[in-house]
C-alpha positions in Angstrom: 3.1 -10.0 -36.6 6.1 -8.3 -35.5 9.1 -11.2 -34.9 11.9 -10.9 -32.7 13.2 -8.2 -30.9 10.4 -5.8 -32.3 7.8 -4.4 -30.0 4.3 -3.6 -30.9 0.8 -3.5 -28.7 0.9 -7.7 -28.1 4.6 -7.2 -27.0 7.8 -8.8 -28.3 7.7 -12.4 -29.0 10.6 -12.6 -26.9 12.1 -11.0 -23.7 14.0 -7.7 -25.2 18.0 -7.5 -24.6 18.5 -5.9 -21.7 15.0 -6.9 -19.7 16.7 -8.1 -17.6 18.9 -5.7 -16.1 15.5 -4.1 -16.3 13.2 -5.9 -14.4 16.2 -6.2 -11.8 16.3 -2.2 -11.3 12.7 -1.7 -11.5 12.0 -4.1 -8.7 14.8 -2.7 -6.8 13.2 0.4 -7.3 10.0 -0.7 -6.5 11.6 -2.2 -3.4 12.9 1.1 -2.2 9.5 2.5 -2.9 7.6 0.7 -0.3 10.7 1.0 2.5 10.3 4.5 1.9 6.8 4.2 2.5 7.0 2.0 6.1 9.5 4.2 7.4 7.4 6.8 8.0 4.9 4.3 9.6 8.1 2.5 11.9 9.0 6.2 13.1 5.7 7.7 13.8 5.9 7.3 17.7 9.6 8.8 17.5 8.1 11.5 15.3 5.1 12.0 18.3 7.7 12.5 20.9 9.9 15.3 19.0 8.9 18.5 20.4 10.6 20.5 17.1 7.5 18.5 15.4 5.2 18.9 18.0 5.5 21.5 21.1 4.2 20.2 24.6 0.7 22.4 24.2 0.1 20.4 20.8 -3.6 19.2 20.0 -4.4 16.4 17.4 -1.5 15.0 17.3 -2.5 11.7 16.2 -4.7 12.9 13.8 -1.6 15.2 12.6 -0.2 12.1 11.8 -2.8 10.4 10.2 -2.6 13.3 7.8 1.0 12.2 6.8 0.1 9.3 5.2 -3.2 10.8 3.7 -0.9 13.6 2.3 1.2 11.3 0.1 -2.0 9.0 -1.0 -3.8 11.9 -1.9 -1.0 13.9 -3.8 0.2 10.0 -5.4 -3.6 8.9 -7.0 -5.0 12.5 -8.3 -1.2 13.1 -10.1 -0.9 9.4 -11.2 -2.9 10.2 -14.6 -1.1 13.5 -15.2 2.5 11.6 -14.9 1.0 8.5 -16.6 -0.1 10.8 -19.7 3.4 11.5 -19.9 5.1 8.2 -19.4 3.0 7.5 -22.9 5.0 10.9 -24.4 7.9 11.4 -22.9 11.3 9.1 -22.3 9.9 6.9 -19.6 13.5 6.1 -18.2 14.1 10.0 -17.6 10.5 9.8 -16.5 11.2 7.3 -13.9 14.7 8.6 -13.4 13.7 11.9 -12.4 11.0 10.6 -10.5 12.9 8.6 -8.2 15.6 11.2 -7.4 12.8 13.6 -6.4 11.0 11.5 -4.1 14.5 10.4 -2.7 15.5 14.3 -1.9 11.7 15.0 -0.5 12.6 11.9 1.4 15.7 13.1 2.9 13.3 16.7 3.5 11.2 14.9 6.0 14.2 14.3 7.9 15.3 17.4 7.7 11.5 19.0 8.7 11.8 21.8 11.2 8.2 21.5 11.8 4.7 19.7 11.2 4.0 22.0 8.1 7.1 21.0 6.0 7.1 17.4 7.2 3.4 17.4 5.8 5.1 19.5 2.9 7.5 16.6 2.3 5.6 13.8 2.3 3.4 15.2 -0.6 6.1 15.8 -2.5 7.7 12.0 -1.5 3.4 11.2 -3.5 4.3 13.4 -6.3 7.5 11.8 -7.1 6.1 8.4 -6.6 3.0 9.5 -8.9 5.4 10.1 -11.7 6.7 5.9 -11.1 3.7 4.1 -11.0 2.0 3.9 -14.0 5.1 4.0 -15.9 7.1 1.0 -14.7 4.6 -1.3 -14.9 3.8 -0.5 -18.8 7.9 -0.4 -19.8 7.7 -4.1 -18.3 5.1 -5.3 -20.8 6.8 -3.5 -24.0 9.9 -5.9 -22.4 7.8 -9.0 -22.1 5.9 -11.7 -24.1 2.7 -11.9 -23.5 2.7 -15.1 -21.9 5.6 -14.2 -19.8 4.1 -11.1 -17.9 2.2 -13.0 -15.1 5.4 -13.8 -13.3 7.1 -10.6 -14.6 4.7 -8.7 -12.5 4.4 -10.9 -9.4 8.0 -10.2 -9.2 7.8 -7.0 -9.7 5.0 -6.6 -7.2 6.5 -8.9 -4.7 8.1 -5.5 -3.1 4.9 -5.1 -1.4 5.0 -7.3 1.0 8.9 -7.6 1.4 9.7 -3.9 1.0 6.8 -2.8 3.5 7.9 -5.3 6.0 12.1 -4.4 5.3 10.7 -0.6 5.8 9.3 -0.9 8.9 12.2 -3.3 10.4 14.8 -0.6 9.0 12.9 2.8 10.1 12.2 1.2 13.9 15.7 -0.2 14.5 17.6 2.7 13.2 15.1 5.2 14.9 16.2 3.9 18.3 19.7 4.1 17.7 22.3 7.4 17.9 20.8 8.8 14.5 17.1 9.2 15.7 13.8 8.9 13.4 15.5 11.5 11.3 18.8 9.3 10.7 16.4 6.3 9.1 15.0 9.0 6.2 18.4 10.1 5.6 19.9 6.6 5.0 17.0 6.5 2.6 18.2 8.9 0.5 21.2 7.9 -1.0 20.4 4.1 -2.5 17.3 6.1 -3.8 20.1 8.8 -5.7 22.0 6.1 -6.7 18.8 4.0 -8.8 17.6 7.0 -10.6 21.3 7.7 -11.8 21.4 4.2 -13.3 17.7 4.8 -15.0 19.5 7.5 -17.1 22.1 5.1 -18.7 19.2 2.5 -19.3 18.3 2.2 -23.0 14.8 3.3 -23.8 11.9 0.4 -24.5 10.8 0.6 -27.9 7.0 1.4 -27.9 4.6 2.6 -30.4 5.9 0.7 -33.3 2.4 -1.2 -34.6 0.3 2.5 -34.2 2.7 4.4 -36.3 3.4 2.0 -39.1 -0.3 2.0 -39.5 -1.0 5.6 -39.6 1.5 6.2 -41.8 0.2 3.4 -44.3 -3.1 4.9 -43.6 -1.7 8.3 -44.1 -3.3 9.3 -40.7 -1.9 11.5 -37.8 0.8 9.7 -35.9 0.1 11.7 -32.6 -0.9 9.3 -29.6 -4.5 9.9 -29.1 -6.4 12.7 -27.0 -6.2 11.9 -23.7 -10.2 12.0 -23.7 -10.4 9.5 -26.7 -8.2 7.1 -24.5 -11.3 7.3 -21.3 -13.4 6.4 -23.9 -11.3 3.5 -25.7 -11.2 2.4 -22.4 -14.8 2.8 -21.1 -15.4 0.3 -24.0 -13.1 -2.4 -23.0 -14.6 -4.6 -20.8 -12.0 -7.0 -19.4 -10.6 -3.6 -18.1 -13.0 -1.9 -16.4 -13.8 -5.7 -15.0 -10.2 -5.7 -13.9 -10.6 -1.9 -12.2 -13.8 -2.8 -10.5 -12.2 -6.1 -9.3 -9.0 -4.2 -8.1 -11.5 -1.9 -6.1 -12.8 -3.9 -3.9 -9.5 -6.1 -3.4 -8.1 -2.2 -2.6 -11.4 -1.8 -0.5 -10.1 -4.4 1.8 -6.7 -4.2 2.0 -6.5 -0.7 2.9 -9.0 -0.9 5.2 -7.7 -4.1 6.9 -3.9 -2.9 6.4 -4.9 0.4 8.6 -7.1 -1.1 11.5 -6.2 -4.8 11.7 -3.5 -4.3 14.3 -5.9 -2.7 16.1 -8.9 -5.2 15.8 -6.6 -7.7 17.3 -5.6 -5.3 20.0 -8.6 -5.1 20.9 -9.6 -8.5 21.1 -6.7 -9.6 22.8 -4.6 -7.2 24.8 -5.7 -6.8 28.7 -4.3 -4.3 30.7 -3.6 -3.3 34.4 -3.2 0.3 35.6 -1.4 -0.1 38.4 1.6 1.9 40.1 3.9 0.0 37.8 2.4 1.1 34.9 2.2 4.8 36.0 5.8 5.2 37.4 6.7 4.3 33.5 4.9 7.3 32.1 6.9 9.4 34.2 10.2 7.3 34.4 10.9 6.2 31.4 12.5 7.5 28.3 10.2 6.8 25.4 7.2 8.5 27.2 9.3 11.6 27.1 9.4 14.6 24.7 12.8 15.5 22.5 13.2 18.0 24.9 12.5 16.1 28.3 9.2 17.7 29.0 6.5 14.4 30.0 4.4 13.5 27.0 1.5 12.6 29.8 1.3 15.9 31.9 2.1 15.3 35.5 -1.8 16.6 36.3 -3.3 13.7 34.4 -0.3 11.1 35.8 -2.0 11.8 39.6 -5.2 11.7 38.1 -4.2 7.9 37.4 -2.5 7.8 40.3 -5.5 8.3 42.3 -7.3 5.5 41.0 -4.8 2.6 40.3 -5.3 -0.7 41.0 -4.1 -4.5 40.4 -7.2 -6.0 38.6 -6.6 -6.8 34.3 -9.0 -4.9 32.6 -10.1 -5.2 28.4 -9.4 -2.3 26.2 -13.4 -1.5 26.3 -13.2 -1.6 30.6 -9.8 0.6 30.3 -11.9 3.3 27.9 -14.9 2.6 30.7 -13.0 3.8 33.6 -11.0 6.6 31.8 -13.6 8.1 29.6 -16.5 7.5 32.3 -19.9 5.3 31.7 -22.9 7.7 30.2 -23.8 9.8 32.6 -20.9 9.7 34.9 -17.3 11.2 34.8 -14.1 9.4 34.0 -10.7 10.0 35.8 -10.4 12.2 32.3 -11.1 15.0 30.3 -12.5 14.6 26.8 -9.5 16.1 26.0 -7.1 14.2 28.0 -8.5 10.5 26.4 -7.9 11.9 23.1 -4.4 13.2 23.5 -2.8 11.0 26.6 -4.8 7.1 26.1 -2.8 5.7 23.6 0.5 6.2 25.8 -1.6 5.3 29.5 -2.5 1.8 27.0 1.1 1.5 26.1 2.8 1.9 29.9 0.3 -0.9 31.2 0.1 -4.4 29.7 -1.2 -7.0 31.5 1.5 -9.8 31.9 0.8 -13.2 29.9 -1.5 -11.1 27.1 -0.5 -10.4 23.8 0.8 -6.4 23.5 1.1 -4.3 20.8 4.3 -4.7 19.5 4.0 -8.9 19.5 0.8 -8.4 17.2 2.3 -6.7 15.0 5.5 -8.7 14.7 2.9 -11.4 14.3 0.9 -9.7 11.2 4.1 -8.7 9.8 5.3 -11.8 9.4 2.1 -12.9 8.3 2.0 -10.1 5.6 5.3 -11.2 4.5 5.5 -15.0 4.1 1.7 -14.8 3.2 2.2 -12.1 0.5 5.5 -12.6 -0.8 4.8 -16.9 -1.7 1.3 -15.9 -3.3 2.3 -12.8 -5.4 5.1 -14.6 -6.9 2.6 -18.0 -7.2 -0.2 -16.0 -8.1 1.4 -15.0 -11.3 3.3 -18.1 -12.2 -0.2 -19.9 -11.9 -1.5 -17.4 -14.3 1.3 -17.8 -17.1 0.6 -21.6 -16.7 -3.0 -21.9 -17.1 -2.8 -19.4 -19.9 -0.3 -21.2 -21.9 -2.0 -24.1 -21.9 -5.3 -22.6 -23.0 -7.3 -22.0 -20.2 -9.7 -19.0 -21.2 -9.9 -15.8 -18.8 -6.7 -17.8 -16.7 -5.0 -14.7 -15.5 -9.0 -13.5 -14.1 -9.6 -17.0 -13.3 -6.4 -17.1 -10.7 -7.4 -13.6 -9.5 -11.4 -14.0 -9.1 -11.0 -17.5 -7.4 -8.3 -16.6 -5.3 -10.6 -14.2 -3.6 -13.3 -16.5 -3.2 -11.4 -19.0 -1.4 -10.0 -16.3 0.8 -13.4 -14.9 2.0 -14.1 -18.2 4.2 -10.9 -17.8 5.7 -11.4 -14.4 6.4 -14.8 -14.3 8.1 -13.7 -17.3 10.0 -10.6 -15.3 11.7 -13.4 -12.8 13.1 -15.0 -15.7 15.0 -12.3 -18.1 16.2 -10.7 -17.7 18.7 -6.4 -16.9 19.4 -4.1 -18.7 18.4 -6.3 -20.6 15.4 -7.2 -17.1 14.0 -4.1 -16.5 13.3 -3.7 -19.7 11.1 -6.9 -18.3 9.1 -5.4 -15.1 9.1 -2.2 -16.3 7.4 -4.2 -18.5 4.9 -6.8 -15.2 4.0 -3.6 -13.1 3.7 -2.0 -15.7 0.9 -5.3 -15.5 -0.9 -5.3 -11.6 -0.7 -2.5 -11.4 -2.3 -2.8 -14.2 -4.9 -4.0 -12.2 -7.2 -1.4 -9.1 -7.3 0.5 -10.3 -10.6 -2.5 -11.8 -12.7 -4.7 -8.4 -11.8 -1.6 -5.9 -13.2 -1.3 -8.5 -16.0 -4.6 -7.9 -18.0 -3.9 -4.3 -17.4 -0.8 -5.0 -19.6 -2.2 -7.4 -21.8 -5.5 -5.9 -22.5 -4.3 -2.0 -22.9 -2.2 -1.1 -26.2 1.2 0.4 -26.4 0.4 3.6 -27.1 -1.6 4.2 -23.9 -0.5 1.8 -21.3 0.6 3.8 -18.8 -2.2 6.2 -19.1 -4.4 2.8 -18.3 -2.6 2.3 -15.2 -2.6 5.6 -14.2 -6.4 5.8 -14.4 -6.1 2.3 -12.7 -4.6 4.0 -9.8 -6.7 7.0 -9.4 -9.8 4.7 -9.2 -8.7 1.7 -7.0 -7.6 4.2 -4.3 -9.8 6.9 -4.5 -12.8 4.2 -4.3 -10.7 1.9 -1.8 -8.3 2.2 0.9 -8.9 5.9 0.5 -11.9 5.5 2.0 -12.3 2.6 3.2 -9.9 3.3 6.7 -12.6 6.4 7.3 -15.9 4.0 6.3 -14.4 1.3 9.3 -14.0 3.8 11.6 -17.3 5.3 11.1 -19.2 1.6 11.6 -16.8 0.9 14.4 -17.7 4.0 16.3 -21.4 3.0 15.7 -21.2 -0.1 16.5 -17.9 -2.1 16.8 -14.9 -2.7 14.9 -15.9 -6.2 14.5 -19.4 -5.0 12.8 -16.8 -3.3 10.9 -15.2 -6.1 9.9 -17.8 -8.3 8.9 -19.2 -5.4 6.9 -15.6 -4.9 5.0 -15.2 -8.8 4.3 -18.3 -9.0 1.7 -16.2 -6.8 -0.7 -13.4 -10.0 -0.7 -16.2 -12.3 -2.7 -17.4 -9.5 -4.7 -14.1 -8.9 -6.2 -14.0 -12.4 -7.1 -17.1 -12.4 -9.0 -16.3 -9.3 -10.9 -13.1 -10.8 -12.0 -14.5 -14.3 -12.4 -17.3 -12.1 -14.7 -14.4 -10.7 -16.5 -12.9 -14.3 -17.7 -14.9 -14.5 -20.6 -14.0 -11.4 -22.1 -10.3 -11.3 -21.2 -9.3 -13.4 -24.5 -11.2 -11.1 -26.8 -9.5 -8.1 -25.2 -6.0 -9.8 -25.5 -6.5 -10.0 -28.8 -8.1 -6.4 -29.7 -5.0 -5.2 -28.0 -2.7 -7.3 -30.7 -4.9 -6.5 -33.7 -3.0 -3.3 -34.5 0.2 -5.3 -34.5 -1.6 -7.9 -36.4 -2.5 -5.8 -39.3 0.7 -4.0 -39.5 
């Protein structure tokens, strides 16, 4: 067994000089990652109102940006393998370097964007430069890192979830309203991003690879890392991992699908409205429902249409759709047309007073999201290391899988109580959710060699989101406009339990794994 400072496929057998500094940029990296990511989100409604972006005759502008987001998660999964194939080949602090810097600049493009087309343009190339991160920091970590030490290595690591999503949106909404527009909050993004790929070039590089060559050469064998189809099938064959992947799925299943429409659901449920002449003096009044250029985002012809029919009485979300869209067989006060493009800002200009609106529920899931995920992810893999040190079999799956379980309750319960309790269940199914982010990444690490780790999570990536919140936003809305986003709900919460049960499955194979992983560094 390789001793001090010496990596191999188990890892060091103590932190690496240096890991540190490390771990410290990587999360700050990381960190920067996931702002990047909610800015876009926090600026969205400045982004509908630019007319450079989108001109007053317009269609589908909300499902123009939808696409945004479905750009960069659809450019970041399918490229994920490609980059993660080289973070096994290539210096993986140029990788990462390089990376960064390029989704910085593609960053500062959106703000520049002269149009829809190149701000779609830019936030593919924003997934393309993330793609080249992913899989990569993840697997320098665990060359750093002791086995028993990488639990809590990755919650921290992963803790920029939670915090840098929330710190994104907080940063891209305040600095959107001020002097320096939606535009100003991607540019301010662009420099800290310049500034940590520099430093990635002046990092030293994480020795790797040491166990698999000094066997082939013993051997007399070919010291080339393996084809990248021999590493599917190593792969295919290791159980605790494809446990871990399937596990991951689901989790990813229900996250993403959650993360998209849960504002919503409580909107929904909660949020009363009253279209009165208040309400439609705003839309023509006030700032926010106008265009970059001054023209009325709500056409004066559908403002009288409103105006024809206001009144005083508080009305549900389903009663404001009844009177706007029309009950079967009868018109609404709207076009087709006109509900599609113009509800979400008649919605917006209305609230009832004393109900919850739109931007309290989502200060309230934020927050949620936040103290919820950022406790549990760093718990989650503390609890892990624990356990495992002190010989509990499978701990790291054992955290994960029964994590999930607890949260399922707690989940299904929130779709049945009513406010303010659900938000208490909420908060405790959110913790749980997120429990098991750094014991999941962990026997990804520990169960994967060397040689091929950052190919694993690169596959890992593809397959949780092309299976999961890739789909799983467009599978909620499909049963929702069946039946109702509730249905939806209920539907989307079995997957919480059957992720536990995959990774509770995957406990007994975990140690075996470990160890397969080690052998090569064993026998050298």
């Amino acid at each position: 067994m390789h001793t001090g400072t010496a990596t191999n496929s188990a890892g060091p057998s103590k932190a690496l000089p240096g890991a540190g500094w490390a771990l410290a940029l990587l999360i700050g990296i990381n960190l920067f990652n996931y702002i990047d990511r909610q800015i876009l989100s926090a600026t969205l409604p400045k982004i509908k109102r630019d007319a450079t972006i989108f001109p007053p005759d317009s269609q589908w502008v909300n499902t123009k940006l939808g696409a945004l987001t479905t750009a960069f998660m659809v450019a970041y999964m399918c490229l994920s393998p490609v980059f993660g194939r080289l973070g096994d080949k290539l210096s993986r602090w140029l990788l990462v370097g390089v990376a960064v810097i390029g989704w910085s600049l593609a960053t500062g493009g959106t703000g520049l964007a002269t149009g829809y087309l190149i701000l779609f343009l830019t936030r593919c190339l924003v997934g393309i430069g993330e793609a080249a991160y992913g899989p990569v920091a993840p697997a320098m970590l665990s060359d750093m890192y002791p086995v028993d030490h990488r639990g809590r290595v990755m919650a921290w690591f992963y803790v920029a979830i939670p915090v840098g999503s929330a710190l994104g949106f907080v940063i891209g909404s305040q600095v959107a309203e001020t002097s320096l527009g939606w535009r100003g909050a991607f540019y301010l993004a662009v420099i800290p991003g310049l500034l940590l790929g520099i430093m990635c070039f002046f990092m030293k590089e994480t020795p790797r690879h040491v166990a698999h060559e000094a066997l082939a050469r013993r051997e007399g064998s070919d010291v080339h890392a393996p084809s990248y189809w021999a590493v599917l099938r190593e792969l295919k064959l290791n159980r605790s991992f494809v446990l871990c992947c399937a596990g991951m799925t689901a989790s990813t299943f229900v996250l993403g699908g959650v993360a998209t429409v849960m504002q919503l659901y409580v909107f929904e449920r909660e949020a009363r409205f009253t279209l009165d002449t208040k309400a439609i003096d705003r839309l023509r009044t006030e700032d926010r429902y106008r265009r970059s250029d001054g023209s009325l985002l709500v056409p004066e012809a559908v403002i009288k249409k409103l105006e024809a029919a206001a009144g005083s009485d508080v009305l549900t979300l389903a009663q404001v759709e009844t009177r706007l869209k029309g009950a079967p067989g009868t018109p609404g006060l709207l076009t087709e047309a006109e509900v599609t493009n113009y509800q979400g800002d008649v919605l917006d200009a209305s609230p009832a007073e004393g109900y919850l609106t739109n931007g309290a529920i989502g200060t309230y899931i934020g927050g949620i999201v936040v103290i919820g995920g950022l406790i549990a992810t760093l718990l989650g893999g503390t609890c892990g290391d624990y356990l495992r040190n002190r010989g509990v079999k499978g701990a790291y799956f054992k955290v994960a899988g029964w994590g999930m379980v607890i949260a399922f309750p707690f989940f299904l319960g929130m779709l049945f109580v009513s406010f303010p309790l659900a938000w208490v269940l909420l908060f405790v199914a959110v913790f749980f959710l997120f429990f098991n982010t750094g014991p999941a990444n962990t026997i990804l690490a520990n169960v994967t060699r060397s040689e091929i780790r950052a190919t694993a999570f690169a596959i890992n990536i593809l397959i949780i989101h092309a299976l999961g919140d890739a789909i799983s936003p467009l599978i909620i809305g499909f049963v929702s406009d069946l039946s109702s986003l509730h249905t939806a709900f209920v539907g989307v919460s079995l997957f919480i339990p059957v992720s536990g049960v995959l990774w509770i499955w995957g406990a007994k194979y975990l140690d075996e794994d470990t160890a397969k992983a080690e052998g090569a560094a064993t026998s050298s």
